[in-house]
Every structure is written in C-alpha cells, then in structure tokens.
GUDO-272228 format. One record per residue (C-alpha): residue number from 1; x, y, z. Coordinates in steps of 0.5 Angstrom, whole numbers, plus 500, padded with zeros to 3 digits. Example, Ala and Ser with C-alpha at 12.3 -4.5 7.8 and 13.67 -1.06 7.14 Angstrom:
BEGIN
<seq 1, u 525, v 491, w 516>
<seq 2, u 527, v 498, w 514>
END
This chain:
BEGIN
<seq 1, u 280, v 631, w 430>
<seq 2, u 273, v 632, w 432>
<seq 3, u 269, v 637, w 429>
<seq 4, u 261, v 639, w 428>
<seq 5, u 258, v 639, w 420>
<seq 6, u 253, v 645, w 420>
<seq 7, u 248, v 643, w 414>
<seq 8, u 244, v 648, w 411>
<seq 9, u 237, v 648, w 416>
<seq 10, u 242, v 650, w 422>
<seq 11, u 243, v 643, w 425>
<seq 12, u 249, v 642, w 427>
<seq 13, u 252, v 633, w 427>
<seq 14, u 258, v 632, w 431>
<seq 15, u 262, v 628, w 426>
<seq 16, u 270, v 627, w 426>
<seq 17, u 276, v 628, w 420>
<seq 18, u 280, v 622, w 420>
<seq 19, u 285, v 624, w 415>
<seq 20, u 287, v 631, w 411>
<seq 21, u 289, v 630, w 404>
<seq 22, u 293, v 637, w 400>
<seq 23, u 293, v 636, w 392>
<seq 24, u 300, v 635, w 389>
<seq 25, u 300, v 635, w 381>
<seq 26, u 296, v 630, w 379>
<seq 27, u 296, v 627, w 385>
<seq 28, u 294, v 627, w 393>
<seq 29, u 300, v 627, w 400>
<seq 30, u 297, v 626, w 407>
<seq 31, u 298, v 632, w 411>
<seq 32, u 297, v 634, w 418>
<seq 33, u 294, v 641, w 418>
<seq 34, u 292, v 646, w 412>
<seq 35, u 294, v 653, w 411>
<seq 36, u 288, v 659, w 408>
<seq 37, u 288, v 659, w 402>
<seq 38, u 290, v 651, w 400>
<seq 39, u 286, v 647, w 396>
<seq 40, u 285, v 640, w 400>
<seq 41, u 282, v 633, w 401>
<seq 42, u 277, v 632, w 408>
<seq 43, u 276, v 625, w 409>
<seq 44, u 271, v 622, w 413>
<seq 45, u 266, v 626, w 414>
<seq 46, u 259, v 623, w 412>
<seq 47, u 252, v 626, w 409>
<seq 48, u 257, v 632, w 407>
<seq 49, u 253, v 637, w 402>
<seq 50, u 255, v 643, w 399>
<seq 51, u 254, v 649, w 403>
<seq 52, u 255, v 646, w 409>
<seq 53, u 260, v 649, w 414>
<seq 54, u 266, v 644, w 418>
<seq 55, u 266, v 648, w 425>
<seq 56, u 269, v 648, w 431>
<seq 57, u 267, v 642, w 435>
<seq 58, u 266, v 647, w 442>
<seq 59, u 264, v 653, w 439>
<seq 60, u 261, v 652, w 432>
<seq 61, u 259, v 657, w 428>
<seq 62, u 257, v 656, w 420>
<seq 63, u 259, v 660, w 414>
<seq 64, u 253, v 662, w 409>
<seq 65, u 251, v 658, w 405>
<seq 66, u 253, v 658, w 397>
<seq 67, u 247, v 659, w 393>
<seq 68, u 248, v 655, w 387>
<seq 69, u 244, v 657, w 381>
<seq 70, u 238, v 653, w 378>
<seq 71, u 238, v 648, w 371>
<seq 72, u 235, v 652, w 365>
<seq 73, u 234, v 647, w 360>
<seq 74, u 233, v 639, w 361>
<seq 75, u 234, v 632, w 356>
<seq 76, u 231, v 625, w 356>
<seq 77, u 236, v 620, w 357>
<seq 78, u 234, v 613, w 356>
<seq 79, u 236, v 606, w 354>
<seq 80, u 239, v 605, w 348>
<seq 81, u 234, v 599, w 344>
<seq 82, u 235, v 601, w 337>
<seq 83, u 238, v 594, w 334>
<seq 84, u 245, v 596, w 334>
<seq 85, u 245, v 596, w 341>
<seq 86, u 250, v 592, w 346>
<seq 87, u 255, v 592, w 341>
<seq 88, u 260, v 597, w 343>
<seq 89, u 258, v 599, w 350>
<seq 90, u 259, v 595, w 355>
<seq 91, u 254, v 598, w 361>
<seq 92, u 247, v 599, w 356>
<seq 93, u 241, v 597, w 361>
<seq 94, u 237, v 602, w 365>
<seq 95, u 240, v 601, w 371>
<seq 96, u 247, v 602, w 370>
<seq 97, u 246, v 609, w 366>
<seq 98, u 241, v 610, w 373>
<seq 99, u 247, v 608, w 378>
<seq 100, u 252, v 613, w 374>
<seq 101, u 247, v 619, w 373>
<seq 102, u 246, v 618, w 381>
<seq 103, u 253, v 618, w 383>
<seq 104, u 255, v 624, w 378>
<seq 105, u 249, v 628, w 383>
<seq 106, u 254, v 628, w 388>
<seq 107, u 259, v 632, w 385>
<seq 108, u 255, v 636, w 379>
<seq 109, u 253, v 641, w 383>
<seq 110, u 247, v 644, w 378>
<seq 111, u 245, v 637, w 375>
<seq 112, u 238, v 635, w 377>
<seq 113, u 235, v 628, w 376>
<seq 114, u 228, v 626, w 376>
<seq 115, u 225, v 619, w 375>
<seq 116, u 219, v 618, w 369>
<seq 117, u 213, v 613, w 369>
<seq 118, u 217, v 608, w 366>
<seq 119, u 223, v 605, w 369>
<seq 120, u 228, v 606, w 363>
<seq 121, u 227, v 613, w 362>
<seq 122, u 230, v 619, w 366>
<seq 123, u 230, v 626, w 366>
<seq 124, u 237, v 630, w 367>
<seq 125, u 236, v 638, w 369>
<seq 126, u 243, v 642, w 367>
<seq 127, u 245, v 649, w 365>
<seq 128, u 245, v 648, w 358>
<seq 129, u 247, v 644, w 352>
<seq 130, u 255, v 644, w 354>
<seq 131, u 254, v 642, w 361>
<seq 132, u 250, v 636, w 359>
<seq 133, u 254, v 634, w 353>
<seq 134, u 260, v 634, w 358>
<seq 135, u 257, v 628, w 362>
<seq 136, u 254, v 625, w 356>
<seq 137, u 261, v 625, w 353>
<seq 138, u 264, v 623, w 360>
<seq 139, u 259, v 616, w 359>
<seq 140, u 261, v 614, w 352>
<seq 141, u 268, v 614, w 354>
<seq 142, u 266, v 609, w 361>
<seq 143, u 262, v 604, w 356>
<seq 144, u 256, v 607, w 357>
<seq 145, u 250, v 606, w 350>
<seq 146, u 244, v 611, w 351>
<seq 147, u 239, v 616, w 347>
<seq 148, u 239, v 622, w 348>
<seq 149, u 231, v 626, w 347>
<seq 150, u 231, v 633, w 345>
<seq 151, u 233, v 639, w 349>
<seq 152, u 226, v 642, w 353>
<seq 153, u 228, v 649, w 356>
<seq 154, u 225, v 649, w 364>
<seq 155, u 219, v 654, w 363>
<seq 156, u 216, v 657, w 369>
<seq 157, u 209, v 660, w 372>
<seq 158, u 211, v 665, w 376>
<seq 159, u 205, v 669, w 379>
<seq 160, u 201, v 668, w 373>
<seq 161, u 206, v 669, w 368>
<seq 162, u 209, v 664, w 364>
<seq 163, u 218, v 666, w 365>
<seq 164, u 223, v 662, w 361>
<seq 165, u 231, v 664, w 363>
<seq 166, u 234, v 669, w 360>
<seq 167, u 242, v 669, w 359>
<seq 168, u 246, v 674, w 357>
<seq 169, u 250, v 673, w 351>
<seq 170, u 257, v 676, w 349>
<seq 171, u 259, v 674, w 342>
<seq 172, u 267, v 677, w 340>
<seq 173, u 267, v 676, w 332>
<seq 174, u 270, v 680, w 326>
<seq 175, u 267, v 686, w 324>
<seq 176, u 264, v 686, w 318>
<seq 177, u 260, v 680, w 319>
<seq 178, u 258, v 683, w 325>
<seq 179, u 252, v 685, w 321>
<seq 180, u 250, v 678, w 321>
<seq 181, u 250, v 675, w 328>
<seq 182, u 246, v 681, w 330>
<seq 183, u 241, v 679, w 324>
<seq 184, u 242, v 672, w 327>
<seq 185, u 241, v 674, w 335>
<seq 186, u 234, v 678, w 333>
<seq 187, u 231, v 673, w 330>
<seq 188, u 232, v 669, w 337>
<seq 189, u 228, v 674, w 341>
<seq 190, u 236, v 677, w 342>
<seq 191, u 236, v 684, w 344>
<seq 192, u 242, v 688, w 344>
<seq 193, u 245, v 691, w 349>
<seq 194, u 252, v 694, w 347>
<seq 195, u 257, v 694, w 341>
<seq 196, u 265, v 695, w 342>
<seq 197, u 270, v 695, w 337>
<seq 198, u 276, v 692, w 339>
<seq 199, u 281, v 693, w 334>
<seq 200, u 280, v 690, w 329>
<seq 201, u 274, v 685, w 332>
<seq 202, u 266, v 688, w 334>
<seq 203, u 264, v 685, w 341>
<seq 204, u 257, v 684, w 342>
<seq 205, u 253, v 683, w 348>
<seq 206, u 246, v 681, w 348>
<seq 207, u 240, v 678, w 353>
<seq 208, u 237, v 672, w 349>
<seq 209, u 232, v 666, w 352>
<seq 210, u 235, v 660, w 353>
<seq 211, u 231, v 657, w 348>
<seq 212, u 235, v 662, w 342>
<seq 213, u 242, v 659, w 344>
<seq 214, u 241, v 652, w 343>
<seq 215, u 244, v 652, w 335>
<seq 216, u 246, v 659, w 335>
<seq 217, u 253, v 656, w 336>
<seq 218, u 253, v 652, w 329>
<seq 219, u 251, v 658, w 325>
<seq 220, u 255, v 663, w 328>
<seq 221, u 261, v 659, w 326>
<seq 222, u 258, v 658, w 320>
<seq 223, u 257, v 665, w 318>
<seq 224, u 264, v 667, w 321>
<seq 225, u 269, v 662, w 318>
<seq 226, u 269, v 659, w 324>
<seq 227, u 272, v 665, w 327>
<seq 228, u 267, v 668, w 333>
<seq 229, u 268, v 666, w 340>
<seq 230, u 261, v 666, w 344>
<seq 231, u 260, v 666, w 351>
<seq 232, u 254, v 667, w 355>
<seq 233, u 251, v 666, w 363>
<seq 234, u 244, v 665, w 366>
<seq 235, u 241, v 671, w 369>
<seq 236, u 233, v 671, w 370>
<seq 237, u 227, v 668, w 369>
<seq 238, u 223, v 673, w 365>
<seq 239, u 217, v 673, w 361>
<seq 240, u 216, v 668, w 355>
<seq 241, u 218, v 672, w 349>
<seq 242, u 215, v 668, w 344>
<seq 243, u 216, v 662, w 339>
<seq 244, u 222, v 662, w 336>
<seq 245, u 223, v 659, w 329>
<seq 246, u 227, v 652, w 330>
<seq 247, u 229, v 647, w 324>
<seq 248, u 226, v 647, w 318>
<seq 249, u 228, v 642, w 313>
<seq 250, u 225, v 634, w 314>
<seq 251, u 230, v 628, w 315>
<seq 252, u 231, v 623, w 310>
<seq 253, u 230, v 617, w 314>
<seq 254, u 232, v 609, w 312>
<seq 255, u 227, v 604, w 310>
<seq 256, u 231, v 598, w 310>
<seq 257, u 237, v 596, w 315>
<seq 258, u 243, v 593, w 312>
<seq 259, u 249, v 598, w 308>
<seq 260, u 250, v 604, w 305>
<seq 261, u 250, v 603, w 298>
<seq 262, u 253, v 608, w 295>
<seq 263, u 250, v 607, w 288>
<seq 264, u 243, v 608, w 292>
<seq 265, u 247, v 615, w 295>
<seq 266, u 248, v 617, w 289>
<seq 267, u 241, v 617, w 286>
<seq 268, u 239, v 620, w 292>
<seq 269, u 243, v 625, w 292>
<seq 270, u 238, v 630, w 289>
<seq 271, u 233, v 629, w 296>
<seq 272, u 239, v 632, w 301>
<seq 273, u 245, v 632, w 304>
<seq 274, u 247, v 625, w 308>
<seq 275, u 250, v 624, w 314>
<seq 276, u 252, v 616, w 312>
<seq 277, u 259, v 614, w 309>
<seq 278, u 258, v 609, w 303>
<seq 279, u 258, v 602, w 307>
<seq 280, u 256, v 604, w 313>
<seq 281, u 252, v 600, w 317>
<seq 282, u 245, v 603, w 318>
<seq 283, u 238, v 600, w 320>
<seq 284, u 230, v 601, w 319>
<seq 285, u 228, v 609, w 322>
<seq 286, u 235, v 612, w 323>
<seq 287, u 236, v 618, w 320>
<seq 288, u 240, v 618, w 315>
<seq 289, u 240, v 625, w 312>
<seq 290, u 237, v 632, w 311>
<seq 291, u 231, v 633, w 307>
<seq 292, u 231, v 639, w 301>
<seq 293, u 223, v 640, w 304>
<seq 294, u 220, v 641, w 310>
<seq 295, u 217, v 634, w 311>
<seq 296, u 220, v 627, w 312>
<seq 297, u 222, v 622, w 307>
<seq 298, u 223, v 615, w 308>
<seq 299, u 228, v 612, w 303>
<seq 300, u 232, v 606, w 301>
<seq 301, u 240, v 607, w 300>
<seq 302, u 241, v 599, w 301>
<seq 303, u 239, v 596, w 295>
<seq 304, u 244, v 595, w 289>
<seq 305, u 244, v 596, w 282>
<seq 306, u 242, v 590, w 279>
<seq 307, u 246, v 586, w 274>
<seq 308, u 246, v 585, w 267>
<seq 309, u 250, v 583, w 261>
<seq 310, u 246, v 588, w 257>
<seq 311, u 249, v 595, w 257>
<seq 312, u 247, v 603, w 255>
<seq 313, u 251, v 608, w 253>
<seq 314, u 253, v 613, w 259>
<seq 315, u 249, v 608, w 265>
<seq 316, u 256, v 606, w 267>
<seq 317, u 258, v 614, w 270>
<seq 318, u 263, v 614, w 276>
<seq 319, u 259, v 615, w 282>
<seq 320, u 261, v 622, w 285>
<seq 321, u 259, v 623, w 293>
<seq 322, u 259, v 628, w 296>
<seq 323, u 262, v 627, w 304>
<seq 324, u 256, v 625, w 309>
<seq 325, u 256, v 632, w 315>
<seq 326, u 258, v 628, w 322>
<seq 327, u 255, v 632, w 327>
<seq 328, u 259, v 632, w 334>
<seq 329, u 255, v 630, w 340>
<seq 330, u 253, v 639, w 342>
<seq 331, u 251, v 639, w 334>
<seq 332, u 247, v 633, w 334>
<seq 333, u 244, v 634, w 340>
<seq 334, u 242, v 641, w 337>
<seq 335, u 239, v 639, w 331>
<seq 336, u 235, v 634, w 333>
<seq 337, u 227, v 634, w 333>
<seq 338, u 222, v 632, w 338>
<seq 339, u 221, v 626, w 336>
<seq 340, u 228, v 624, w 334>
<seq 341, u 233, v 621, w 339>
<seq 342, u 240, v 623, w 339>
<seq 343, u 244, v 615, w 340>
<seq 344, u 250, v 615, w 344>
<seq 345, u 255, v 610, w 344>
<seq 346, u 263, v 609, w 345>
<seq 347, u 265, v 609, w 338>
<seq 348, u 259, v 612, w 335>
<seq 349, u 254, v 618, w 335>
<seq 350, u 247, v 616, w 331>
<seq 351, u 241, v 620, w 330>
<seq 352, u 234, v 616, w 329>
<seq 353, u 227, v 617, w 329>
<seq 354, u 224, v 615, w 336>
<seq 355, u 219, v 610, w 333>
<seq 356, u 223, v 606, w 328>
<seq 357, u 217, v 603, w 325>
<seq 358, u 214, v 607, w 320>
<seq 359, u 207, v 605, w 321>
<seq 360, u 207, v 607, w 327>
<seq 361, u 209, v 614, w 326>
<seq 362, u 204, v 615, w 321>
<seq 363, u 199, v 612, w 327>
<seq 364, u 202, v 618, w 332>
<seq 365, u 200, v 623, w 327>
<seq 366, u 193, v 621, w 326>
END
C-alpha cells in the first residue's frame, strides 16, 4: 500500500508498507489490515522516527507529535582496560560498545549519545540511574566488558541561572519509620508536599533534585527493613539548590594483583568492610572495600603468613571474615566517586580507581 511519512518538520516522503504484522504471544502473524486499538508491526517504512505520522498517500494529514521528555542525568561508558579485560566478554573494544549504544538509539526513546575527544570514550544521556543501569545489565548478559564512570546530573543555565531537574518523588513506607525518610529526604534538598496514612503505612510525596535521588534508594531500604516502595518522575528544570552532601568514607584500594588471602582480610578488618571474598581474584588500583576514614587507603591483602617451625602461644586463632558487601550493578553504580569506575563484565561487576597506578593518583592531586 502506498502511503506518505509525515516527519516532524512537516515534509511529507512517499513511501510503501509492504507487510503488516500483529503481536500473538510471544510471537508475531502476517495480516491484511489492523483494527483501532490493535498493537502491530509496519514493515517497510524506512528513515521512520518517532513522532512522525504514516498518512494517506492523496489526502495526507499528520497527527501531533509526541513530546518525549529530556535526560536528567549522564554516565561515561568506556572501554574496559583494567587487567582482567577480555576474559568473560566476548565484545570488548570501542567499536563494539559504539555499534551497540548506537542501535539502542533507535528504540530508546529518551537515550542520548554523545561522542568525547577520545575515541574510546562515550557520553550516554538518560532519565536516571534505572534507565541506564537496564542497558548496561542488557550489554552484560550479550558479552559486552565496559566501565562505567559516576552518575553527572545535566545542570542547565537558563536566562542566567543555573537549573537542575527536579523530580517528584512518592515514598509508601511503614509509619513509625516515616520520621526517618523525611529526615533522609530533607538533607537531599527534598521538600515536602503531602503526608497520607493509608492503613497502617504513611505515603509521602516530595520534590527532590535529581542529584538527592541517586543513593537515596539503598539507605531507604536500609532504615525501613527493606519495606519502602519508591517512586518518582521528572517535572522541571528549577533553580539549583545547592551542595548535597555525597559519600563520606574513603575506599580501600589493593596494592598489589594476585588473590585475596584471608589471613590478610583478617588483620585488615579493623580498616573497613570489604567487598573481596577470601581467594578472589584482584589487581593493582581495584577498590576492594570501604575505609572507616574519610580518605583512601592502599593496602596489601595478597601476602601470607609467613611460615615457620616456631610457635607462640594464641598466634594460631581461627580466621573469622565477616561476609564481603556485593553491590548490585544500580548500588555499585550509586556508590562510586568521581575518580572511580565502576567494571562491567557478563560474570562480574568490579569497582576501581580510574588511574590504577598509585603515583599516578598522587601526581592528579598535586
């Protein structure tokens, strides 16, 4: 059937659907024609965007176009060169991870892309933390290895004035720890709108910067035994509201690569919580824990005890760990600094330093 595409700017291309598919279950059936209301497949139509109108080929009139709302918040996606790379993945260079972030361009509606300086590095604009962690998590389960650098919120200058997105956030939580969450909310530069019992449980709502959300989610499951539901949606670019106090302990960074001795976790206990189980794998500048103080800390969980015939009463104790935190791909990405990466590949998640070499962090500082 010869049809005519209405693109957005008005211009109208003659073009011709050659087949119409309709969805059955998890599969698709060839049909003639499709009823109102039916979700189908128009095959055939090339340069097609969304927002454009398929319209009569004689008398072509376009439908108004979909407004699709903006990114609030960016991420650096790169290619994996720490020295376990290539290991698990099997699509691991730059133009692999560029050839897949531009084909999700065609479906991901609110997804931006923007090439950087260097040809290994890419800017990836979404609408939060979830949407890019989705894509992130769909590229590991396809084979890809990348790192993944800090959520940046998009701050704007609108007539002069620094603007940052503004999201409206609904928290359904039991009531006596409601307190809590509010607590939580208002050092985020939340402000509160409503506060409604609903039996037992209190749903708050509140506008919150973009920025206050990305790690609220952990701390509020936290505080709440796991029991609050968070929900929130993106509604304006309002002025900026100031700094927002972000993580404040240091990382426990690894000296040396080789495996995780649990002799050495166990004397280094006192200096953190680690995130290494007992004979993992690990290599020079990966972030292996969480400092007790606010600074980094570099140490050596590789070396053993050394070994001797002579014996002192009570140095042979029972080495007793306390289980390593595992982050999930959302929380990993949340906890990390600006200088740190977070490691992507199918069978592992890594958190690192960006420059491994210990050096060379000290010559960034100066």
């Amino acid at each position: 059937m010869k049809v005519n595409l209405i693109k957005r700017d008005g211009s109208k291309i003659p073009s011709r659907i050659k087949e119409l598919n309709l969805f059955d279950g998890l599969g698709r059936k060839k049909v003639d024609n499709v009823q109102p209301g039916d979700l189908c497949a128009v095959i055939g139509l090339e340069d097609f965007e969304i927002g454009d109108t398929i319209a009569d080929f004689d008398d072509p009139e376009a439908l108004p176009t979909i407004a699709i709302d903006e990114p609030t918040m960016s991420m650096l996606f790169t290619i994996n060169d720490s020295p376990f790379f290539g290991k698990e993945g099997r699509f691991v260079t730059s133009r692999h991870i560029r050839e897949r972030l531009e084909k999700e361009l065609e479906k991901n509606l609110a997804m931006r892309l923007e090439t950087t300086d260097s040809s290994d590095k890419f800017i990836v604009f979404g609408r939060g933390v979830l949407h890019l962690s989705v894509l992130i998590e769909t590229m590991r389960r396809e084979g890809y290895e990348l790192q993944i650098g800090q959520p940046q919120v998009i701050i704007k200058e609108i007539d002069g004035v620094k603007m940052e997105p503004i999201e409206e956030l609904t928290i359904d939580l039991p009531e006596d720890v409601s307190g809590k969450a509010i607590e939580m909310v208002s050092l985020r530069k939340g402000e509160m709108l409503a506060m409604n019992p609903k039996g037992n449980r209190m749903v708050c709502e509140f506008k919150i910067p973009s920025r206050g959300i990305i790690g609220l989610r952990n701390q509020l499951l936290t505080a709440t035994a796991g029991e609050a539901i968070m929900n929130h949606r993106f509604i304006e670019f309002s002025p900026y509201r100031g700094e927002i106090a972000g993580r404040v302990n240091g990382s426990l960074i690894s000296m040396e690569k080789g495996s995780a001795i649990p002799y050495s976790l166990d004397k280094l206990q006192e200096r953190g919580k680690f995130f290494v189980a007992p004979n993992e794998a690990i290599y020079t500048g990966q972030v292996i824990g969480e400092n007790t103080r606010q600074d980094d800390m570099v140490v050596n969980v590789t070396k053993t005890k050394k070994l001797s015939n002579v014996r002192a009463a009570g140095s042979d104790d029972k080495v007793k760990l306390a289980p390593p935190i595992k982050f999930s791909l959302e929380e990993a990405l949340e906890y990390i600094q600006k200088d740190e990466y977070v490691e992507v590949t199918p069978n592992s998640l890594r958190l690192r330093k960006t420059l491994l070499d210990e050096n060379d962090r000290k010559r960034q500082k100066t």
